[in-house]
Kinemage of the C-alpha trace (Angstrom):
@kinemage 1
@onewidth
@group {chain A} dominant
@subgroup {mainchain}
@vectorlist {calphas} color= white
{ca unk a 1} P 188.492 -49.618 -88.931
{ca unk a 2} L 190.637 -52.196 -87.684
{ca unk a 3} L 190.701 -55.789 -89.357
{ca unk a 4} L 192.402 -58.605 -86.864
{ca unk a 5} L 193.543 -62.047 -88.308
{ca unk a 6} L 192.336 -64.613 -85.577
{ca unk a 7} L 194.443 -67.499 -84.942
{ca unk a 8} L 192.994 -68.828 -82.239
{ca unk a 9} L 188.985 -68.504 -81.206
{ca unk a 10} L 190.258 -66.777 -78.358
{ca unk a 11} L 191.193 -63.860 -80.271
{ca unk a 12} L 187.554 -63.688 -81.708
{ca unk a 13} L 186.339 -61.467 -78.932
{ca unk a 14} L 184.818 -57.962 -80.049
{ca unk a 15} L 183.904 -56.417 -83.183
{ca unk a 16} L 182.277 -58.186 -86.008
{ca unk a 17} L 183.462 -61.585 -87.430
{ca unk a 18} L 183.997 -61.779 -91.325
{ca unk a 19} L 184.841 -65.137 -93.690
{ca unk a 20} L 183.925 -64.877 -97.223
{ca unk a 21} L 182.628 -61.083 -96.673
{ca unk a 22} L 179.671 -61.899 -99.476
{ca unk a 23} L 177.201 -60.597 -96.218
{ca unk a 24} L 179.177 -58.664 -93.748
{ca unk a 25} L 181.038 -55.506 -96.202
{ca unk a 26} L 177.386 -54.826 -98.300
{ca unk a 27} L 175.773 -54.497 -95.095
{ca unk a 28} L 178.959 -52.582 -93.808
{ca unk a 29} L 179.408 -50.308 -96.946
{ca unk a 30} L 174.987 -49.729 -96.725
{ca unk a 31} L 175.791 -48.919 -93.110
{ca unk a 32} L 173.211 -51.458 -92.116
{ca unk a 33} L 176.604 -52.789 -89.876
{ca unk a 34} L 178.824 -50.583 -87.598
{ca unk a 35} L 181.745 -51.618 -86.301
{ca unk a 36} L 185.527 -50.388 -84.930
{ca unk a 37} L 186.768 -53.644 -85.574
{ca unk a 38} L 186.838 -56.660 -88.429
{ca unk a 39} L 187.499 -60.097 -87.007
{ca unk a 40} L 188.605 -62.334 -90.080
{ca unk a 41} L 187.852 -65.776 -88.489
{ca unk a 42} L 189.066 -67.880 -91.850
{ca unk a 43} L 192.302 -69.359 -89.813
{ca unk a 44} L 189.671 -70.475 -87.103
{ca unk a 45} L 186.819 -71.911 -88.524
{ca unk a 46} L 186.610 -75.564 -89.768
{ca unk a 47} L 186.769 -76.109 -93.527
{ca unk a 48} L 186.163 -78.955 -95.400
{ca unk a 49} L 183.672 -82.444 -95.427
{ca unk a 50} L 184.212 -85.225 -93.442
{ca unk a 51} L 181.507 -87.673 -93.726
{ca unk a 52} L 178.960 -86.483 -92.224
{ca unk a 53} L 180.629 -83.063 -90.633
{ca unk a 54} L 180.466 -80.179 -92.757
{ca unk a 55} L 183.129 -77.093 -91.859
{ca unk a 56} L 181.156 -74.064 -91.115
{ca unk a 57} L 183.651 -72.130 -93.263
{ca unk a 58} L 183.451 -74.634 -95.933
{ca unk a 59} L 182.474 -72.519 -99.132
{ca unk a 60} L 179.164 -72.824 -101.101
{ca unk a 61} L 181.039 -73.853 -104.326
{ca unk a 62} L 183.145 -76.915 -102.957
{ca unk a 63} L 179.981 -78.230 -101.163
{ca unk a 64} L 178.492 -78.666 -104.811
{ca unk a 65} L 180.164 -80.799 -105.875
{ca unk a 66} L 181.565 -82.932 -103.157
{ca unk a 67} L 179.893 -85.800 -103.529
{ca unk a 68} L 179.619 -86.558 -99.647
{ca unk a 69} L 176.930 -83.847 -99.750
{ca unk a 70} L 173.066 -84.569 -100.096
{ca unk a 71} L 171.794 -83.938 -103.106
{ca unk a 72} L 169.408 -80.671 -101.770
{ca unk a 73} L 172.157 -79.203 -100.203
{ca unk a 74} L 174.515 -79.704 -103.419
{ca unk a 75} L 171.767 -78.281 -105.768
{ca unk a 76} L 170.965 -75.508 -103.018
{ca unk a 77} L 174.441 -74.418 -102.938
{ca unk a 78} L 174.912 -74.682 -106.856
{ca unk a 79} L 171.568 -72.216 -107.026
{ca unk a 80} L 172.391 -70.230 -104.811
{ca unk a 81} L 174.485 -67.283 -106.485
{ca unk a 82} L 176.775 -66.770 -108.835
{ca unk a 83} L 180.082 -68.519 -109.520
{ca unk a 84} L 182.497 -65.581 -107.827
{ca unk a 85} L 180.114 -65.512 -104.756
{ca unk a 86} L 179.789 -69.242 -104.220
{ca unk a 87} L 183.774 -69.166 -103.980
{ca unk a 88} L 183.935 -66.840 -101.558
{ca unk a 89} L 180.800 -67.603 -99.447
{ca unk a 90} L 180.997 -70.258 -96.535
{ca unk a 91} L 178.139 -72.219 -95.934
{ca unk a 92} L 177.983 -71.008 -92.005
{ca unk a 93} L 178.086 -67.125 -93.192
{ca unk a 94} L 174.993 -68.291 -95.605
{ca unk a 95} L 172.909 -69.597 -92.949
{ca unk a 96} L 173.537 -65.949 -91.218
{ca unk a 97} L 171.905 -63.775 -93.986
{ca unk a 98} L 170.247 -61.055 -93.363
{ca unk a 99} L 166.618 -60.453 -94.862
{ca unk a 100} L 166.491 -58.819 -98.359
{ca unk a 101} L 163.425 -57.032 -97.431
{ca unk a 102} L 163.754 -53.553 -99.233
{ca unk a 103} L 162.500 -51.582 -95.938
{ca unk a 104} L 164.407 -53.272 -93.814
{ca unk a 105} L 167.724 -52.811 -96.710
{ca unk a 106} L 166.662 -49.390 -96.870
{ca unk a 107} L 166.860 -48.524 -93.144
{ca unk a 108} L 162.916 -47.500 -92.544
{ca unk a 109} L 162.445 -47.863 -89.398
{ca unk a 110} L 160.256 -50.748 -89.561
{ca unk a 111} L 160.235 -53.345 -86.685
{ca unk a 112} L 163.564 -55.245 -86.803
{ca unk a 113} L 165.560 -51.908 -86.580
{ca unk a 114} L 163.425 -51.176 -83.728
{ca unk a 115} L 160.133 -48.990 -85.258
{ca unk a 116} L 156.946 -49.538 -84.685
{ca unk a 117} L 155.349 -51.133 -87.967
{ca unk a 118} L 156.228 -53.469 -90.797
{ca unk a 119} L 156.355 -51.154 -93.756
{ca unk a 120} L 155.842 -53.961 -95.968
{ca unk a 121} L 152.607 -55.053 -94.618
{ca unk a 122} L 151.206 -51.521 -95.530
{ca unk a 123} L 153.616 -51.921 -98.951
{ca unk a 124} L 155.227 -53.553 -101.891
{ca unk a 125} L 155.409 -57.168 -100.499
{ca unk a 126} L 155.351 -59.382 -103.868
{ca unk a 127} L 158.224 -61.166 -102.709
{ca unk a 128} L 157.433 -61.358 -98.815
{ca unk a 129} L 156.575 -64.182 -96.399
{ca unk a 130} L 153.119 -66.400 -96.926
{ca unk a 131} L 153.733 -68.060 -92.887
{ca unk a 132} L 153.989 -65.853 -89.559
{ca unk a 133} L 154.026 -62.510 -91.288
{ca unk a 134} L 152.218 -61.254 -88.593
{ca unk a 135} L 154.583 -58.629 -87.353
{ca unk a 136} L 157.289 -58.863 -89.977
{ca unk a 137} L 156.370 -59.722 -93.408
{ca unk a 138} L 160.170 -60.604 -94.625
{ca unk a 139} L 160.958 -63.787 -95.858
{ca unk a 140} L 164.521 -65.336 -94.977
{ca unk a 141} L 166.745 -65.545 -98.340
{ca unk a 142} L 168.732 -68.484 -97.918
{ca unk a 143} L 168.313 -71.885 -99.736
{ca unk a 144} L 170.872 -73.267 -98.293
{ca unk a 145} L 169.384 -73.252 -94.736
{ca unk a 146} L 166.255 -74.927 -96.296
{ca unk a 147} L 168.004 -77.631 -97.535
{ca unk a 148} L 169.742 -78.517 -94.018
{ca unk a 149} L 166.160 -77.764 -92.012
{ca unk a 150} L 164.968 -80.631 -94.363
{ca unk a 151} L 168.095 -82.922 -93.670
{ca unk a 152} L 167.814 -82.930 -90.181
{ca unk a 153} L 170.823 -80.581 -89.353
{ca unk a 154} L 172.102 -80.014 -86.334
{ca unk a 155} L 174.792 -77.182 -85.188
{ca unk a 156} L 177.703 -77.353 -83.471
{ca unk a 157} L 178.873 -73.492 -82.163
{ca unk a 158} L 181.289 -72.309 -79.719
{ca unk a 159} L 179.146 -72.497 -77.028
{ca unk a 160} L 176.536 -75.612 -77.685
{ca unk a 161} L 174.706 -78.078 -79.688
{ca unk a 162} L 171.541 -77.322 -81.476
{ca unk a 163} L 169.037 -78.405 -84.435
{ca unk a 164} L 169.087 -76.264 -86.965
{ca unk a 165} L 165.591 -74.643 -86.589
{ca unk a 166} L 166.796 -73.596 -83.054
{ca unk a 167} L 169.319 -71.560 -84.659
{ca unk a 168} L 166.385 -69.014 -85.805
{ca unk a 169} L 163.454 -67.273 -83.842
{ca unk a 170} L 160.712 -65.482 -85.431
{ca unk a 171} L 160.861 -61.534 -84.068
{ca unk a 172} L 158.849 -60.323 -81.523
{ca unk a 173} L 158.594 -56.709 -79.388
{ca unk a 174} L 160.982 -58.016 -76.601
{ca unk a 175} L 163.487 -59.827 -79.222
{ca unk a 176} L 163.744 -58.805 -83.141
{ca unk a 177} L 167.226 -60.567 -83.790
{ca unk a 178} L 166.619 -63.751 -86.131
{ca unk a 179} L 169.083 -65.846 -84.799
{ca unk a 180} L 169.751 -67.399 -81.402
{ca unk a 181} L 173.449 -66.216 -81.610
{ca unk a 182} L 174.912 -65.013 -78.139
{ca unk a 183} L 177.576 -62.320 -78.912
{ca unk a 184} L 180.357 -63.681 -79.654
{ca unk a 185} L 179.351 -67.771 -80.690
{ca unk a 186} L 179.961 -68.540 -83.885
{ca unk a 187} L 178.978 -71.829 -85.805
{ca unk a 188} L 182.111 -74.173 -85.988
{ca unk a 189} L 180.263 -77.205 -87.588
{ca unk a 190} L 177.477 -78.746 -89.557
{ca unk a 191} L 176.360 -82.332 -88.590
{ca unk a 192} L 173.886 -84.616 -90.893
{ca unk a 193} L 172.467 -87.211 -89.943
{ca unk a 194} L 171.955 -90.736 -92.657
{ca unk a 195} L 169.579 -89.499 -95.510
{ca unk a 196} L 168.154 -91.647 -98.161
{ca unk a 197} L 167.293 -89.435 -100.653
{ca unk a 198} L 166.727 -85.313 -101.147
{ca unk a 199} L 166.116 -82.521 -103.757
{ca unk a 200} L 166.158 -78.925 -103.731
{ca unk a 201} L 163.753 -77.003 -105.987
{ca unk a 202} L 163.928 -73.347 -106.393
{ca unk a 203} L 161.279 -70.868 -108.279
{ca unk a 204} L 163.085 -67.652 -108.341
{ca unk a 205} L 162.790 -64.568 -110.894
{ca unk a 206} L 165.912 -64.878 -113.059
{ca unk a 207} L 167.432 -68.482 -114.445
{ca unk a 208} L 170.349 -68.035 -112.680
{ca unk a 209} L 171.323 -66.226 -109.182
{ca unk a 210} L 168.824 -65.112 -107.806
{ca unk a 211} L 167.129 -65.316 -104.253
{ca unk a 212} L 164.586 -67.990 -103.887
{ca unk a 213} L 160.561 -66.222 -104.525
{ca unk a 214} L 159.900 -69.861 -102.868
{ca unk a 215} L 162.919 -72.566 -102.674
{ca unk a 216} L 161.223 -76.134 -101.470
{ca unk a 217} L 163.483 -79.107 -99.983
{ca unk a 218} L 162.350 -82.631 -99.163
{ca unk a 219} L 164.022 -85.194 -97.968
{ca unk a 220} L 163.663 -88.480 -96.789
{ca unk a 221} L 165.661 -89.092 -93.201
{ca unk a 222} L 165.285 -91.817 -91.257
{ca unk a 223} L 161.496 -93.027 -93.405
{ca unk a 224} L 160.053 -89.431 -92.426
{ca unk a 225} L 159.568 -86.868 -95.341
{ca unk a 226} L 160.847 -83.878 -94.018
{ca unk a 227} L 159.945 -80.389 -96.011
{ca unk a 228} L 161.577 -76.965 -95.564
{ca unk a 229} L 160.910 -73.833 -96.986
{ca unk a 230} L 162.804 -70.666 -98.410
{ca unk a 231} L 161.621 -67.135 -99.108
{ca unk a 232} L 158.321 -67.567 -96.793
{ca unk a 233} L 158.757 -66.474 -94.018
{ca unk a 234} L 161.060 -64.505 -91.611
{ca unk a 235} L 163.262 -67.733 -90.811
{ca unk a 236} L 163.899 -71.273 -92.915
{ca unk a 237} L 160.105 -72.741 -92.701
{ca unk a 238} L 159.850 -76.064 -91.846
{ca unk a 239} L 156.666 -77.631 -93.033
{ca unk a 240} L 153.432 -79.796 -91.328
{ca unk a 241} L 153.550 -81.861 -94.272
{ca unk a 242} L 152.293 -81.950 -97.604
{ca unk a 243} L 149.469 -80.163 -97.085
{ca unk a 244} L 151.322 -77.164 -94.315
{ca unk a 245} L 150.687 -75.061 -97.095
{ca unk a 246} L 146.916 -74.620 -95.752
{ca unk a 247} L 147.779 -72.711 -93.143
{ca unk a 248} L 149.427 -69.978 -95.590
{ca unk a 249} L 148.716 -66.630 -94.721
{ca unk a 250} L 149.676 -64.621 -97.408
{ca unk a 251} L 149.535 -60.768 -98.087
{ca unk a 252} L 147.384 -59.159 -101.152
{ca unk a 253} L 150.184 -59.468 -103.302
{ca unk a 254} L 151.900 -63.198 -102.226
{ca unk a 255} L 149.269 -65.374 -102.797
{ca unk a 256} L 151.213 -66.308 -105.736
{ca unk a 257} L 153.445 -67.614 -103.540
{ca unk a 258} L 151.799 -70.417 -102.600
{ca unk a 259} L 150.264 -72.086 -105.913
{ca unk a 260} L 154.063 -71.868 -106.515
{ca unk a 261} L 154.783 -73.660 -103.326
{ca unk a 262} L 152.385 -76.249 -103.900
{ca unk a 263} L 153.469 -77.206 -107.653
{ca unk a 264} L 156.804 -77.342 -105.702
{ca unk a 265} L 156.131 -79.735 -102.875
{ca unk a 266} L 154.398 -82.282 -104.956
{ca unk a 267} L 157.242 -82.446 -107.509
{ca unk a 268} L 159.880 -82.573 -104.384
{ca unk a 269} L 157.809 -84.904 -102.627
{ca unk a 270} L 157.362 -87.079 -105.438
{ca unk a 271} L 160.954 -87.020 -106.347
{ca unk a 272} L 162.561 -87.801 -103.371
{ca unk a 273} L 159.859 -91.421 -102.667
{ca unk a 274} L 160.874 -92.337 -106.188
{ca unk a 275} L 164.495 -92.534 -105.019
């Protein structure tokens, strides 16, 4: 395998592109990921806060405790794994993660690699999606996406200018990728907008570094309550208010999930209006 040191986003052109690694060599070493050729895009990507510009390749741990940073996105960052991983993971390789659905880690050939069921649906799903789990029952793993769906975020790639929720697509027959990614684009750039207040609350199986069972994150942007969702559903869930939760449609073994939820969107909701 050949590993290239970009200098210049021109040189990004082929083969897959790598940061922190924290995603990209588990997937690689599981061969979930082929590839001839490693493009380490660290010299390229924008690092760093700047009011309110956030360097895609700005890690997880520096984003905690910059105190530029929203408070959801600070405490989604500091939940979000452990110590060595925040160091090494950037915050635009965390809004790229791939589901942890066991199938689909597994390589059964359930729909996103192209097969003809959701093996979870028929399966173990305690930790699956509650919304549009239709025709893939995984549930997206990042908190950190959450929190920026909540704040408003918008994108800045190589190629365009997007909200945040554009970034992600459910999966259907014709298209089972997650993310609106061309080949090639990569995220440069995180832009918030003003926020009054925020919070990030996570229910999750272990104390400490774990992936969110449910993550919730309010926040209060421009006098709209905004509320976004981890681990329920196949991409960051952005929620029809406080009571979205209605239109849950979870499996045998996830209606857990949403009690959870709830508990977690009043006590987000009413943290973020006493602010």
């Amino acid at each position: 395998m050949e590993l290239v040191r970009a200098t210049s986003l021109e040189q990004v052109d082929g083969g897959i592109a790598i940061h922190g690694g924290t995603e990209v060599v588990p997937l690689l070493r599981d061969g979930i990921l082929q590839t001839e050729k490693l493009v380490d895009i660290r010299g390229v990507i924008p690092r760093g806060v700047a009011g309110n510009r956030i360097g895609a390749g700005t890690t997880l741990a520096e984003l905690e405790v910059d105190p530029q940073v929203p408070d959801a996105l600070r405490e989604a960052c500091r939940l979000a794994a452990s110590p060595q991983l925040r160091n090494m993971g950037s915050i635009g390789g965390n809004l790229l993660q791939s589901t942890r659905c066991w199938y689909w880690r597994l390589k059964y050939p359930c729909h996103l690699h192209g097969g003809d069921r959701c093996h979870a649906r028929e399966g173990e799903h305690r930790e699956h999606a509650i919304f549009a789990n239709d025709y893939c029952a995984s549930a997206h793993p990042s908190d950190v996406a959450a929190a920026l769906l909540a704040l408003g975020t918008r994108v800045h790639t190589t190629q365009r200018e997007l909200a945040l929720e554009d970034l992600y697509r459910l999966p259907t027959v014709e298209e089972r990728e997650l993310v609106t990614l061309a080949p090639g684009e990569l995220i440069l750039e995180l832009e918030l907008p003003p926020v009054d207040a925020s919070v990030y609350l996570k229910a999750m199986d272990r104390k400490r570094w774990a992936f969110p069972q449910v993550g919730v994150a309010a926040a209060r942007v421009g006098g709209e309550t905004r509320i976004a969702l981890a681990g329920v559903a196949p991409v960051p869930w952005l929620l029809d208010g406080v009571d979205g939760l209605d239109a849950a449609t979870p499996l045998p073994r996830t209606a857990w999930k949403v009690e959870v939820a709830r508990a977690l969107v009043r006590r987000a909701v009413t943290s973020v209006a006493a602010k």
